[in-house]
PyMOL Python script that loads the backbone (N, CA, C, O; Angstrom):
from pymol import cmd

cmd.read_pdbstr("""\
ATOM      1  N   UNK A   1      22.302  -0.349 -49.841  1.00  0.00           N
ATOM      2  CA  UNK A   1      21.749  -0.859 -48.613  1.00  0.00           C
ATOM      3  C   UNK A   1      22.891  -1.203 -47.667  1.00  0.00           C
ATOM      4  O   UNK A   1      24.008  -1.559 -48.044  1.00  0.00           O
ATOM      5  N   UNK A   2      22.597  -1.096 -46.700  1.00  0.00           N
ATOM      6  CA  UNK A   2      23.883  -1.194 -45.374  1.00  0.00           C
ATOM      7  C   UNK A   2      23.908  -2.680 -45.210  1.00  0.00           C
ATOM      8  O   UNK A   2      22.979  -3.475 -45.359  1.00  0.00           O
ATOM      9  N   UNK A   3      25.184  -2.906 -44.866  1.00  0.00           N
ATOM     10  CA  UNK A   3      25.260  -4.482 -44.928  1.00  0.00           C
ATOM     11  C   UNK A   3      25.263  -4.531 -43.006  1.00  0.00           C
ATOM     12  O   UNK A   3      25.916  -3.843 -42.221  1.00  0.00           O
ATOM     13  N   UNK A   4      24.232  -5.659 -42.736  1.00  0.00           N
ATOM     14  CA  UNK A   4      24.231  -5.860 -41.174  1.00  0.00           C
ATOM     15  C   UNK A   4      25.525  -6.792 -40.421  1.00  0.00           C
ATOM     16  O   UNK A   4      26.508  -7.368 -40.889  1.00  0.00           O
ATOM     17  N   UNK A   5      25.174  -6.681 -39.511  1.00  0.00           N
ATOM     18  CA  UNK A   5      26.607  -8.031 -38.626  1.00  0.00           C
ATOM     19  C   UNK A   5      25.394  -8.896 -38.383  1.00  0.00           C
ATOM     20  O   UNK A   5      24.214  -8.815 -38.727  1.00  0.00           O
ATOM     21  N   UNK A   6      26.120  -9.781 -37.646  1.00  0.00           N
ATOM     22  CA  UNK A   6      25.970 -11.347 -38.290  1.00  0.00           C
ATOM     23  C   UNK A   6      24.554 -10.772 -36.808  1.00  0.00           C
ATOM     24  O   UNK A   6      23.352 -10.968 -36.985  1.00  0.00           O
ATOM     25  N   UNK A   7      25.116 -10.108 -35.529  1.00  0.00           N
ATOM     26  CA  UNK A   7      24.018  -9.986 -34.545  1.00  0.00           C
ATOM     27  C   UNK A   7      22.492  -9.384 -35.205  1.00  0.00           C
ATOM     28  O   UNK A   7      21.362  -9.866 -35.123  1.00  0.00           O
ATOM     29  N   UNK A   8      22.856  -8.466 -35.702  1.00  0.00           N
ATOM     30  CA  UNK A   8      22.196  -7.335 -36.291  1.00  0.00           C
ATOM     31  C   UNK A   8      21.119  -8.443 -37.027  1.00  0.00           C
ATOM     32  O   UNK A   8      20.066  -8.814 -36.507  1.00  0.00           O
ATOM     33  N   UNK A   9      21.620  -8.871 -38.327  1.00  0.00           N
ATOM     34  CA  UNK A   9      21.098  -9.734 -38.718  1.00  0.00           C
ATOM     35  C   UNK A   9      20.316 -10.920 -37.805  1.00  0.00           C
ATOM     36  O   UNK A   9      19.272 -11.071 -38.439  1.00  0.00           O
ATOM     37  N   UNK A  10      20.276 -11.659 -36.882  1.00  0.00           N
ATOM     38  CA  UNK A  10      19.875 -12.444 -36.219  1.00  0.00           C
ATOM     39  C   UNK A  10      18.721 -12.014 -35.350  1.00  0.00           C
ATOM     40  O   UNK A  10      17.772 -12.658 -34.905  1.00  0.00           O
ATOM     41  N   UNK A  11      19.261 -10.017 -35.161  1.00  0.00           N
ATOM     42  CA  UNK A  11      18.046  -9.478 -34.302  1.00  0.00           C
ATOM     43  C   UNK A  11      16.635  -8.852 -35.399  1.00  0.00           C
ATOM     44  O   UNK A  11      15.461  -8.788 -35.032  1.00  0.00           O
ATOM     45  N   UNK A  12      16.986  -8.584 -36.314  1.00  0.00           N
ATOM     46  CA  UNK A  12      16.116  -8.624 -37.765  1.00  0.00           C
ATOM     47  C   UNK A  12      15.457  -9.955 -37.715  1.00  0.00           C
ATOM     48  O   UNK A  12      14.260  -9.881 -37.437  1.00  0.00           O
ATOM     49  N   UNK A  13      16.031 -11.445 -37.957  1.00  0.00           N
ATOM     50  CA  UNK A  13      15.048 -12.412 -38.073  1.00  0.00           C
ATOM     51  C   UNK A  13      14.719 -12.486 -37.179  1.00  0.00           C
ATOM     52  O   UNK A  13      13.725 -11.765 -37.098  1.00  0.00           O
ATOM     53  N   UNK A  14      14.951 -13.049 -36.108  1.00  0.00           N
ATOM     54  CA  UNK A  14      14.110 -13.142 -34.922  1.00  0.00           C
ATOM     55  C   UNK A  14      12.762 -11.894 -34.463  1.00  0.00           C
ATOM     56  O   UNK A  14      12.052 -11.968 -33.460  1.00  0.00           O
ATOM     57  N   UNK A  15      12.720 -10.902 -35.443  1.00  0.00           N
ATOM     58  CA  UNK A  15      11.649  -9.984 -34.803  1.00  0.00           C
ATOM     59  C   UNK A  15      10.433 -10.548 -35.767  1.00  0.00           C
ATOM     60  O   UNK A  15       9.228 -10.546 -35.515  1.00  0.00           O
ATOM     61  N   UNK A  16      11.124 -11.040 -36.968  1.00  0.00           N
ATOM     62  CA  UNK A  16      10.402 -11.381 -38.433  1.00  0.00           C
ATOM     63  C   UNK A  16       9.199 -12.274 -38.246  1.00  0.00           C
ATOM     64  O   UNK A  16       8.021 -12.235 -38.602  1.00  0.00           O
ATOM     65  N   UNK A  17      10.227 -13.381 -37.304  1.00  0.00           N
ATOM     66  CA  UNK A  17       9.480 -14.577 -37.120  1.00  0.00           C
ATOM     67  C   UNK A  17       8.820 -14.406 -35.586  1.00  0.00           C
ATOM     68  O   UNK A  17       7.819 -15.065 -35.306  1.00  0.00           O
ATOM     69  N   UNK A  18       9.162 -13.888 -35.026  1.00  0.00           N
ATOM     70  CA  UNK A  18       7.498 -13.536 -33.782  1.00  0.00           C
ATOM     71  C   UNK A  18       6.776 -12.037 -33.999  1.00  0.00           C
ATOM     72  O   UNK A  18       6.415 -11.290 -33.090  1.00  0.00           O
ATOM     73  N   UNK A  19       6.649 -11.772 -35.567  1.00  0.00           N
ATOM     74  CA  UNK A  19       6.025 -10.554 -35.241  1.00  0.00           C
ATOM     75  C   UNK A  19       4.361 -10.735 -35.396  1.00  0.00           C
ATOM     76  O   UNK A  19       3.578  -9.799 -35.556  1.00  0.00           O
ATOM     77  N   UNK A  20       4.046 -11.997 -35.321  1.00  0.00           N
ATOM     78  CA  UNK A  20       2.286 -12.099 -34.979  1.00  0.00           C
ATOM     79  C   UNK A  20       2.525 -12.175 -33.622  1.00  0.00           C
ATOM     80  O   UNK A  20       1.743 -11.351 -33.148  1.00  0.00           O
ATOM     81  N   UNK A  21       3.354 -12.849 -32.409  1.00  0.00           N
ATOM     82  CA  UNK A  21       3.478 -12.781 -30.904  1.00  0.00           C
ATOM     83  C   UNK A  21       2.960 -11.638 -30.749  1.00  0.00           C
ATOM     84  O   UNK A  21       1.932 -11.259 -30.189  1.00  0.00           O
ATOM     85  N   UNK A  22       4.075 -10.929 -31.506  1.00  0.00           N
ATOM     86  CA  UNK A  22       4.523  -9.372 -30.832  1.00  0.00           C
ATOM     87  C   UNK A  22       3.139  -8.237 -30.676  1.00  0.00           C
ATOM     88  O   UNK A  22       2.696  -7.482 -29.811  1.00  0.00           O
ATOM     89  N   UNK A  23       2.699  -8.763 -32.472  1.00  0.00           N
ATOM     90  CA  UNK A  23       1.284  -7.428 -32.277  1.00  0.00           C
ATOM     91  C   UNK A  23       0.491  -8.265 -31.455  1.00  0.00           C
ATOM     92  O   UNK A  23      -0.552  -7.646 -31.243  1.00  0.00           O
ATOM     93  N   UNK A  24       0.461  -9.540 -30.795  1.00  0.00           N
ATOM     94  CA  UNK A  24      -0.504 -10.045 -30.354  1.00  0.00           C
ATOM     95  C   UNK A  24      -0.425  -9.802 -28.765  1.00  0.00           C
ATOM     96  O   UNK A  24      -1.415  -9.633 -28.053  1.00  0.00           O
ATOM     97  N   UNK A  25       0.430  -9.807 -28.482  1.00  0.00           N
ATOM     98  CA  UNK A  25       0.901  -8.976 -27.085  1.00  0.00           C
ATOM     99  C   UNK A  25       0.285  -7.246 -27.061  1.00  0.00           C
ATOM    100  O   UNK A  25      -0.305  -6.565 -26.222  1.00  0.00           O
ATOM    101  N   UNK A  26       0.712  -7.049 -28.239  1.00  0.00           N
ATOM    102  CA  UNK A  26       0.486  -5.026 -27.981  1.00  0.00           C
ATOM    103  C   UNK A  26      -1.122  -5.155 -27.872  1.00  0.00           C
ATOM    104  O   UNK A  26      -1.797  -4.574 -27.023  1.00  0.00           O
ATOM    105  N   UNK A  27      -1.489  -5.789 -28.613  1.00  0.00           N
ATOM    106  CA  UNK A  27      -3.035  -5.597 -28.809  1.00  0.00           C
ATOM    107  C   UNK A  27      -3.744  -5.786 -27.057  1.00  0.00           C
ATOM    108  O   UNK A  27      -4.633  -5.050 -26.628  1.00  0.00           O
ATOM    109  N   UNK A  28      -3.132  -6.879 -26.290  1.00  0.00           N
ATOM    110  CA  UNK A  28      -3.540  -7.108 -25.195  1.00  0.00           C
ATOM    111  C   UNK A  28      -3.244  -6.124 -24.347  1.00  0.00           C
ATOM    112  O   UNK A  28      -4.048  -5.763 -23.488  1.00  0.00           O
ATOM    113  N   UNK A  29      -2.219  -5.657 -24.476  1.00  0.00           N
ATOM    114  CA  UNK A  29      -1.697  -4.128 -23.750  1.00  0.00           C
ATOM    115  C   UNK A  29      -2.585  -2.960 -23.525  1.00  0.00           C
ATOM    116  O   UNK A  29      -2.994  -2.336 -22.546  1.00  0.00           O
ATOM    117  N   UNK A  30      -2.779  -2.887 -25.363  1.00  0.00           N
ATOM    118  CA  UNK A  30      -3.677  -1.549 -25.856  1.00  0.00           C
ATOM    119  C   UNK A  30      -5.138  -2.045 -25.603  1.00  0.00           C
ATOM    120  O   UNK A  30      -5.963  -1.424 -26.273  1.00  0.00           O
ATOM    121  N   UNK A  31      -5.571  -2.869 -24.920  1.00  0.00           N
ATOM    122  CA  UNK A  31      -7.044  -3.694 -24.459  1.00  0.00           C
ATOM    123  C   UNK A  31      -6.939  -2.419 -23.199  1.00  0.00           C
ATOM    124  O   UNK A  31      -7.491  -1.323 -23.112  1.00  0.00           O
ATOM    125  N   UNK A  32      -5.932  -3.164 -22.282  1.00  0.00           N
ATOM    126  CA  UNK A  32      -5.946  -2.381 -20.940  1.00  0.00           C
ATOM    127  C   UNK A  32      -5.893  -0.604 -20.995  1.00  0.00           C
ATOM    128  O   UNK A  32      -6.477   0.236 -20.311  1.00  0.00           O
ATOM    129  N   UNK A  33      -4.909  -0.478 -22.143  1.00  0.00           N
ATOM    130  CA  UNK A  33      -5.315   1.234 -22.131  1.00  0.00           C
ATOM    131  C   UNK A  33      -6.364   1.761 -22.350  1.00  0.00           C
ATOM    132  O   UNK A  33      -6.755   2.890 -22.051  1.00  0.00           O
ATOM    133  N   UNK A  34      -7.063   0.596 -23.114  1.00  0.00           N
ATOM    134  CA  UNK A  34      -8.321   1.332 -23.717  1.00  0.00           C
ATOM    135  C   UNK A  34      -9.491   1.827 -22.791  1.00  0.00           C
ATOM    136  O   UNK A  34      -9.944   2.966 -22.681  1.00  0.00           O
ATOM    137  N   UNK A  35      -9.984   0.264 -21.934  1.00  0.00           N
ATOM    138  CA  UNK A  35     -10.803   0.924 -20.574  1.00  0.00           C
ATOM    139  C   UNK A  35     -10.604   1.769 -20.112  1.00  0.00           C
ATOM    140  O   UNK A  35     -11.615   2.237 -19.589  1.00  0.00           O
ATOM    141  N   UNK A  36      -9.149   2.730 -19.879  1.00  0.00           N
ATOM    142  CA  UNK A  36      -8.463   3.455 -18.632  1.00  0.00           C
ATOM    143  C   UNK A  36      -8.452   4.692 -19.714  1.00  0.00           C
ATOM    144  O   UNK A  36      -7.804   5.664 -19.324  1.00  0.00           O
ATOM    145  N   UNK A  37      -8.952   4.795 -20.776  1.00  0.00           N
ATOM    146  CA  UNK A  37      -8.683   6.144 -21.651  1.00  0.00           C
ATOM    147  C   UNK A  37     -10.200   6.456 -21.930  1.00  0.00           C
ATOM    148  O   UNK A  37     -11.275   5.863 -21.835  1.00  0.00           O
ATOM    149  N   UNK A  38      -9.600   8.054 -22.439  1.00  0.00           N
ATOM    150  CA  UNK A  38     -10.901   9.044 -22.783  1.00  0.00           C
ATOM    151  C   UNK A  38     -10.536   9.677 -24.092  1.00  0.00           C
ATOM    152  O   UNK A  38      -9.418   9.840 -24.580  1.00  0.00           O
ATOM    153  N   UNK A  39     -11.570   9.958 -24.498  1.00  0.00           N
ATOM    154  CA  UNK A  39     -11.221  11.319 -25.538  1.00  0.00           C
ATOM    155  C   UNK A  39     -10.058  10.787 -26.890  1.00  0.00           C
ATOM    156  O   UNK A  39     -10.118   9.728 -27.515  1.00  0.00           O
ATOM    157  N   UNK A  40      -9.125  11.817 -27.043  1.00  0.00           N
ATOM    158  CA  UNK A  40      -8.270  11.584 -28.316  1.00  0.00           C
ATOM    159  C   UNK A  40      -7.020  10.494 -27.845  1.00  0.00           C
ATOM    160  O   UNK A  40      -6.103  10.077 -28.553  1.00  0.00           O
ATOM    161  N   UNK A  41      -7.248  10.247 -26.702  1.00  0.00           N
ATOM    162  CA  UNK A  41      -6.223   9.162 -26.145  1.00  0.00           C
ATOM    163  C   UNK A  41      -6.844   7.995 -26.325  1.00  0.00           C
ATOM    164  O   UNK A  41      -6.285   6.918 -26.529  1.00  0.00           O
ATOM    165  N   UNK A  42      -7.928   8.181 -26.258  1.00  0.00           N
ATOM    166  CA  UNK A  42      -8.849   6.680 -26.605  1.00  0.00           C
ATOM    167  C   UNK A  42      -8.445   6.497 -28.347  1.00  0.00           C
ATOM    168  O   UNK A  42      -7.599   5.803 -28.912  1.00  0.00           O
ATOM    169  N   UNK A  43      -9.448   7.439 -28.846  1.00  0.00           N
ATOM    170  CA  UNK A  43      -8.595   7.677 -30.282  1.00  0.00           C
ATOM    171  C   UNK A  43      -7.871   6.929 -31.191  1.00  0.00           C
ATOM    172  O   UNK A  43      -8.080   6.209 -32.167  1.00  0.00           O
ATOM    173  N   UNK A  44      -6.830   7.403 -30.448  1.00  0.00           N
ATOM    174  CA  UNK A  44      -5.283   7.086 -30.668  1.00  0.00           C
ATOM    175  C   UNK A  44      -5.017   5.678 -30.735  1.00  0.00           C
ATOM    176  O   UNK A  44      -4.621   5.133 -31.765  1.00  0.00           O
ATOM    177  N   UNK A  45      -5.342   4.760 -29.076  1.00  0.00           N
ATOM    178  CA  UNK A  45      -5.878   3.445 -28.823  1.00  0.00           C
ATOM    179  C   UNK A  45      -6.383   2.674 -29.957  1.00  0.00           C
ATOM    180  O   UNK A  45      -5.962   1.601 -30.391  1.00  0.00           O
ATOM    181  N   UNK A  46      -7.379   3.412 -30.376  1.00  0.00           N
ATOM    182  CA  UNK A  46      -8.393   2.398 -31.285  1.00  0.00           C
ATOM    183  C   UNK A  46      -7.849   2.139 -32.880  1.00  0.00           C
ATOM    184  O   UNK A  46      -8.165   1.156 -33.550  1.00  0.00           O
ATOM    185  N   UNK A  47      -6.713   3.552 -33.462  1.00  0.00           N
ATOM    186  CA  UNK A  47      -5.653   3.466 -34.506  1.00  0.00           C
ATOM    187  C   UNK A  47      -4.402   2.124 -34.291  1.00  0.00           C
ATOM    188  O   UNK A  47      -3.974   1.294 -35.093  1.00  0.00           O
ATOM    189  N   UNK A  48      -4.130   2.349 -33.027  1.00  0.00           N
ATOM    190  CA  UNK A  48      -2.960   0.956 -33.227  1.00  0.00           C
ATOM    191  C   UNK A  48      -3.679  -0.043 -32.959  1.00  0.00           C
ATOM    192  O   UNK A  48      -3.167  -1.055 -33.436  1.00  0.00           O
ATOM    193  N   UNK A  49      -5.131  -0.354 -32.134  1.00  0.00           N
ATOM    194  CA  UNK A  49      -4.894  -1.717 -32.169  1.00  0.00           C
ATOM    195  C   UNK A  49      -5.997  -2.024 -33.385  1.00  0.00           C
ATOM    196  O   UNK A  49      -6.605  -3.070 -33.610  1.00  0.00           O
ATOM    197  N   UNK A  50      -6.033  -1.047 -33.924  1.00  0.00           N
ATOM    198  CA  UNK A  50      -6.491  -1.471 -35.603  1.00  0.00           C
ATOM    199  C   UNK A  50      -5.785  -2.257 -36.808  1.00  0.00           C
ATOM    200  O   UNK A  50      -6.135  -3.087 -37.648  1.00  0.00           O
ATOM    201  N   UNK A  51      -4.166  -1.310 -36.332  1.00  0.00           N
ATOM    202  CA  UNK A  51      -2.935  -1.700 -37.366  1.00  0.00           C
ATOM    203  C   UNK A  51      -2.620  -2.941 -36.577  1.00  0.00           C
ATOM    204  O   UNK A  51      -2.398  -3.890 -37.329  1.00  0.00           O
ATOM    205  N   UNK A  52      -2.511  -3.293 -35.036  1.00  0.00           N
ATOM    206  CA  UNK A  52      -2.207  -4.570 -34.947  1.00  0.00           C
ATOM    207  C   UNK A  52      -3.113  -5.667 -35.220  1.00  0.00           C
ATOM    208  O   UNK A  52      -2.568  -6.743 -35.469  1.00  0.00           O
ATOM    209  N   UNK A  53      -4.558  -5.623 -35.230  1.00  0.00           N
ATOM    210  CA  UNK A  53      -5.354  -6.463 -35.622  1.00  0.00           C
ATOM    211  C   UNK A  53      -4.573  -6.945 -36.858  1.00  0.00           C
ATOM    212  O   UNK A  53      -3.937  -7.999 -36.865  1.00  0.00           O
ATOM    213  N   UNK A  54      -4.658  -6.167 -37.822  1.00  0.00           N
ATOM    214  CA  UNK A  54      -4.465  -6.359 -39.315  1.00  0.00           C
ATOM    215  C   UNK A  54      -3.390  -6.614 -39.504  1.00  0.00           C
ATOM    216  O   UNK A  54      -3.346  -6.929 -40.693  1.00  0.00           O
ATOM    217  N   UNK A  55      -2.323  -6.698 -39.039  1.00  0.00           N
ATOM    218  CA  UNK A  55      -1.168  -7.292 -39.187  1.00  0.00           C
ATOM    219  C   UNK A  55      -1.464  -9.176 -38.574  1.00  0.00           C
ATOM    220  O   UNK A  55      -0.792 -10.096 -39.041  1.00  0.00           O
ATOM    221  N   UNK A  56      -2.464  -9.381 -37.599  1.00  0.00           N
ATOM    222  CA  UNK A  56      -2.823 -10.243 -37.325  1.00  0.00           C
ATOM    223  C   UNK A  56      -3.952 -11.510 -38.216  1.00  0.00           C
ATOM    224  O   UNK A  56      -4.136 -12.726 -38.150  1.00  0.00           O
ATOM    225  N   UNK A  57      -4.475 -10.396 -38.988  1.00  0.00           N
ATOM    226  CA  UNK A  57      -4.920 -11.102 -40.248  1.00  0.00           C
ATOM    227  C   UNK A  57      -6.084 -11.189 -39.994  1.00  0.00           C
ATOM    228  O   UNK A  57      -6.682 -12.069 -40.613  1.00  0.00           O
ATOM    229  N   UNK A  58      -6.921 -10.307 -38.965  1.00  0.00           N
ATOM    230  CA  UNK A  58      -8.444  -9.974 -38.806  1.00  0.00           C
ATOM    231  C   UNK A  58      -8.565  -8.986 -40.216  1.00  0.00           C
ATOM    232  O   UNK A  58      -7.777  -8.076 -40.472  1.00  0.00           O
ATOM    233  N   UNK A  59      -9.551  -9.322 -40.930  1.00  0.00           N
ATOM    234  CA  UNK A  59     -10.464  -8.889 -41.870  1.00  0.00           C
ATOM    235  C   UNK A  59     -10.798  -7.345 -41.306  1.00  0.00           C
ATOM    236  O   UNK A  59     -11.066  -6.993 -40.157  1.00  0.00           O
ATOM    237  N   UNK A  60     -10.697  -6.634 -42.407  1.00  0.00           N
ATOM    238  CA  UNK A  60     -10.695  -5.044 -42.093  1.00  0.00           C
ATOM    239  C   UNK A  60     -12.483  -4.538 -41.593  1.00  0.00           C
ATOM    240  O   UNK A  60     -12.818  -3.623 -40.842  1.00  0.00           O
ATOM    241  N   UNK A  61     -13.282  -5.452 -42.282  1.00  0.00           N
ATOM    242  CA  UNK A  61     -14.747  -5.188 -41.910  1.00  0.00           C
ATOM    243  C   UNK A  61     -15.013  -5.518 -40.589  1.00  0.00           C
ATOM    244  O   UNK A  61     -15.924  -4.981 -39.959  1.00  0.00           O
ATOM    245  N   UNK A  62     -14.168  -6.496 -40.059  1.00  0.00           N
ATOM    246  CA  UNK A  62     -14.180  -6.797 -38.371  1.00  0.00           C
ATOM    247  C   UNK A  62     -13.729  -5.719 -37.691  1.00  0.00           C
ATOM    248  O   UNK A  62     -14.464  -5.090 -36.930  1.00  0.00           O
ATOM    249  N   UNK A  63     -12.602  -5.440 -37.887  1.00  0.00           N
ATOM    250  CA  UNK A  63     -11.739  -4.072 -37.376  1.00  0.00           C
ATOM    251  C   UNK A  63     -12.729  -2.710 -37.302  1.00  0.00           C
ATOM    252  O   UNK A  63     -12.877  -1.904 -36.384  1.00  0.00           O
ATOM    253  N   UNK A  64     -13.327  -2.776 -38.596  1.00  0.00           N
ATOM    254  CA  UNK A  64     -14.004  -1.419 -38.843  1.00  0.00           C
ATOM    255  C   UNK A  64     -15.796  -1.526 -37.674  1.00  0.00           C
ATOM    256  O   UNK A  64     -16.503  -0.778 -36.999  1.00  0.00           O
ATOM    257  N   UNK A  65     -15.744  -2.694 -38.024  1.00  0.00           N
ATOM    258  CA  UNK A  65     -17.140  -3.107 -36.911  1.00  0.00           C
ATOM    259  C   UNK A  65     -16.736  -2.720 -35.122  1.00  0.00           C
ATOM    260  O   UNK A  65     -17.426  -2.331 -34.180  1.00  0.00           O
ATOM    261  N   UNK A  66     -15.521  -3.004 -35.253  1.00  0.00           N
ATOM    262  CA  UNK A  66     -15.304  -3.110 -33.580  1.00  0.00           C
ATOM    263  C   UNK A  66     -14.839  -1.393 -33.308  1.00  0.00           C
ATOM    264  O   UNK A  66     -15.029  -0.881 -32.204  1.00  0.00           O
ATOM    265  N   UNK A  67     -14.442  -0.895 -34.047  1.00  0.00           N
ATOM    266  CA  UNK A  67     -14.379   0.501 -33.642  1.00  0.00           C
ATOM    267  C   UNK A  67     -15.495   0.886 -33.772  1.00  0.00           C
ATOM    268  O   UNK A  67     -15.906   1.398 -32.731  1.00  0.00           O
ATOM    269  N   UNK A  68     -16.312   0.885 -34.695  1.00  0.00           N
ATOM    270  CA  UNK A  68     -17.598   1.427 -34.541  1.00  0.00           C
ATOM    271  C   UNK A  68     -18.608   1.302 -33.113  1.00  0.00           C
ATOM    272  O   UNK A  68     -19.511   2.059 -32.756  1.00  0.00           O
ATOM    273  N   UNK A  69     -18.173   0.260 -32.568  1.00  0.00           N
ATOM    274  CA  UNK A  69     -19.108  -0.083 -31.593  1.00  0.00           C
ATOM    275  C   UNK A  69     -18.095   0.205 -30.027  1.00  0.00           C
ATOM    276  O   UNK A  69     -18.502   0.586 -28.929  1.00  0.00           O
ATOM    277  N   UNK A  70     -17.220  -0.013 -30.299  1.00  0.00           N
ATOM    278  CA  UNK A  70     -16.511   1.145 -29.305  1.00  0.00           C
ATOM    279  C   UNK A  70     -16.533   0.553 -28.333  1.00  0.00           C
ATOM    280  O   UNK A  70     -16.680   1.155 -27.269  1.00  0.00           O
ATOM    281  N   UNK A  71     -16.413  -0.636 -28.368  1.00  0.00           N
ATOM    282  CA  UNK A  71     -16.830  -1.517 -27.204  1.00  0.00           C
ATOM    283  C   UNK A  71     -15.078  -2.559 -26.876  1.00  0.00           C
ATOM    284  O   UNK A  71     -14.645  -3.224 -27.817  1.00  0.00           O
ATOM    285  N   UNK A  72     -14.428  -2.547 -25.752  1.00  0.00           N
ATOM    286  CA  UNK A  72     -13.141  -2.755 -25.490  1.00  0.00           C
ATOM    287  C   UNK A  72     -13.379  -4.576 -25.284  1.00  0.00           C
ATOM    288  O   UNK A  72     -12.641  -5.447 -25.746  1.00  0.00           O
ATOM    289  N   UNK A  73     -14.673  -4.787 -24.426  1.00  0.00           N
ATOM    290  CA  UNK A  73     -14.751  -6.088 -24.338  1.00  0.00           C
ATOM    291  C   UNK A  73     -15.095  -7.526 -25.435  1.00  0.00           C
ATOM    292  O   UNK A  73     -15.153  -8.753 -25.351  1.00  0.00           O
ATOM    293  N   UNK A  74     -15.281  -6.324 -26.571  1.00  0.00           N
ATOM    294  CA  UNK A  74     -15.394  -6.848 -27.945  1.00  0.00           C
ATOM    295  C   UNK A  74     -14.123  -7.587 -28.648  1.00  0.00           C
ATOM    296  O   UNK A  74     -14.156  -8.684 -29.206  1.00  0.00           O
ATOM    297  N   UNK A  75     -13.186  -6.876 -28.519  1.00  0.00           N
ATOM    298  CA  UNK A  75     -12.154  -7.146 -29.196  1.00  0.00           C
ATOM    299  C   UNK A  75     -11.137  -8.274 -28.366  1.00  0.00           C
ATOM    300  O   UNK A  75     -10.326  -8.928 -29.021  1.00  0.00           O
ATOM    301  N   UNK A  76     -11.274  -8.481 -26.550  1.00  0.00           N
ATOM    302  CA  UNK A  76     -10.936  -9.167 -25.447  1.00  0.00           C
ATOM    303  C   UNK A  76     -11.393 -10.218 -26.106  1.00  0.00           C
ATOM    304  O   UNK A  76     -10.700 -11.131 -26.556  1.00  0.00           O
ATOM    305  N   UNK A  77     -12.857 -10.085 -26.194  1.00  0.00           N
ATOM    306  CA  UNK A  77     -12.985 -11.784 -26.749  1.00  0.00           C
ATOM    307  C   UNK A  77     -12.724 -11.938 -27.863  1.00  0.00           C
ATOM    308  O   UNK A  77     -13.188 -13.057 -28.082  1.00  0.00           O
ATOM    309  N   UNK A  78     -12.104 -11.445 -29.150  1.00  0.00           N
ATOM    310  CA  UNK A  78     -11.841 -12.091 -30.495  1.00  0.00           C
ATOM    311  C   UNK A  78     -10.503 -11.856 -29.780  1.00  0.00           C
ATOM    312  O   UNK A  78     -10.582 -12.936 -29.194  1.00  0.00           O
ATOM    313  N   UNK A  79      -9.395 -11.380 -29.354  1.00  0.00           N
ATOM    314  CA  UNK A  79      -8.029 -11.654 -28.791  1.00  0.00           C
ATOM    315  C   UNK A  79      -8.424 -13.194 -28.320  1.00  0.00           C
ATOM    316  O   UNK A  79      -7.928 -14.159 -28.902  1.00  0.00           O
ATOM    317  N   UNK A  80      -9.169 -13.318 -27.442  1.00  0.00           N
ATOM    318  CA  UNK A  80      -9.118 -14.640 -26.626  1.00  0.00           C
ATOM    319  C   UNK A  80      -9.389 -15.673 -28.040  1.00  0.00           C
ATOM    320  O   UNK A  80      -8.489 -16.424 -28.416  1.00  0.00           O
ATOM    321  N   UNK A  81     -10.517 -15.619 -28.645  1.00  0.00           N
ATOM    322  CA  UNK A  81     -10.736 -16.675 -29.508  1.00  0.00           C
ATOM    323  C   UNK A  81      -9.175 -16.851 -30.354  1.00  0.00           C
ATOM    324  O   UNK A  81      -8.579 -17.928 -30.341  1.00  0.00           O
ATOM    325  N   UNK A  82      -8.674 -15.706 -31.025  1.00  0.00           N
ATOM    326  CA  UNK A  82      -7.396 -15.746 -31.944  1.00  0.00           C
ATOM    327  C   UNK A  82      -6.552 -16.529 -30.912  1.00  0.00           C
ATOM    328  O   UNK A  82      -5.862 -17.380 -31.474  1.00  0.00           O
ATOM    329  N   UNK A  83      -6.351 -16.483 -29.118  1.00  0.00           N
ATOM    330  CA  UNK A  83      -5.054 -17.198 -28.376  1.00  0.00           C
ATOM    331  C   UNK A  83      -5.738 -18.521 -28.978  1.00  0.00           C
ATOM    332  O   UNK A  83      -5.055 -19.148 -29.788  1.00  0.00           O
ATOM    333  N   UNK A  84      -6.878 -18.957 -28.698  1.00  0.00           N
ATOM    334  CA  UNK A  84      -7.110 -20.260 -29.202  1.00  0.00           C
ATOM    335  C   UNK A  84      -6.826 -20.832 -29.915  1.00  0.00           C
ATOM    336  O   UNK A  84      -6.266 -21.912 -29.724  1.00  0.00           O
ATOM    337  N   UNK A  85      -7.156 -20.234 -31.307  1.00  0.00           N
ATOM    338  CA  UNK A  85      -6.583 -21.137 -32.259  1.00  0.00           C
ATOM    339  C   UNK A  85      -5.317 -21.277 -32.647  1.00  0.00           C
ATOM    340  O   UNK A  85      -4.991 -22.134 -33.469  1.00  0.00           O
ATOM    341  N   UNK A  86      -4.279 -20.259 -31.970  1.00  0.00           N
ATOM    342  CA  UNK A  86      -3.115 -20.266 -32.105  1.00  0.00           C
ATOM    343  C   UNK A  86      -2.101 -21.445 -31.556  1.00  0.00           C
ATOM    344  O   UNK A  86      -0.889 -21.357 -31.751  1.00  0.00           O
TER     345      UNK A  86
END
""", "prot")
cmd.dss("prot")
cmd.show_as("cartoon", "prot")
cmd.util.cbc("prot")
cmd.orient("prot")
C-alpha cells in the first residue's frame, strides 16, 4: 500500500468525516437534474441518487419505493425531513 503525506492523509480524513454532507449535497443536486431530465438520463439520475440515499442510511425498500413511483418531489421531501433531523 502507498504510504500518503501528512496533506494527502488529512485530505483522506476530512472527506471520511463529511461524507454523509457530501452525498447529502449530491442528492440535492441530482433532485434538480432530475425534473430537467428525460429518458436514460433520467435513468441514470435515479441510479446515483439511489447509491447516495444508501450511503445516507435510507432503508433500501424506501429507495426502491421512490423509484418506482418516479416521483422527484418525493424524495425533496424525505431530503428535507433527513436536513431536519440532522
Amino acid at each position: 500500500m502507498a504510504e500518503f503525506s501528512k496533506y494527502q492523509q488529512k485530505v483522506i480524513k476530512n472527506y471520511y468525516d463529511n461524507r454523509e454532507s457530501i452525498a447529502f449535497q449530491r442528492v440535492q443536486e441530482l433532485i434538480t437534474e432530475l425534473y430537467l431530465s428525460e429518458g436514460k438520463k433520467r435513468e441514470k439520475h435515479w441510479a446515483s441518487i439511489a447509491l447516495h440515499l444508501g450511503k445516507l442510511g435510507v432503508k433500501q425498500a424506501t429507495i426502491d419505493h421512490l423509484i418506482e413511483q418516479d416521483n422527484p418531489e418525493l424524495i425533496a421531501n424525505l431530503i428535507q425531513n433527513l436536513g431536519k433531523q440532522a
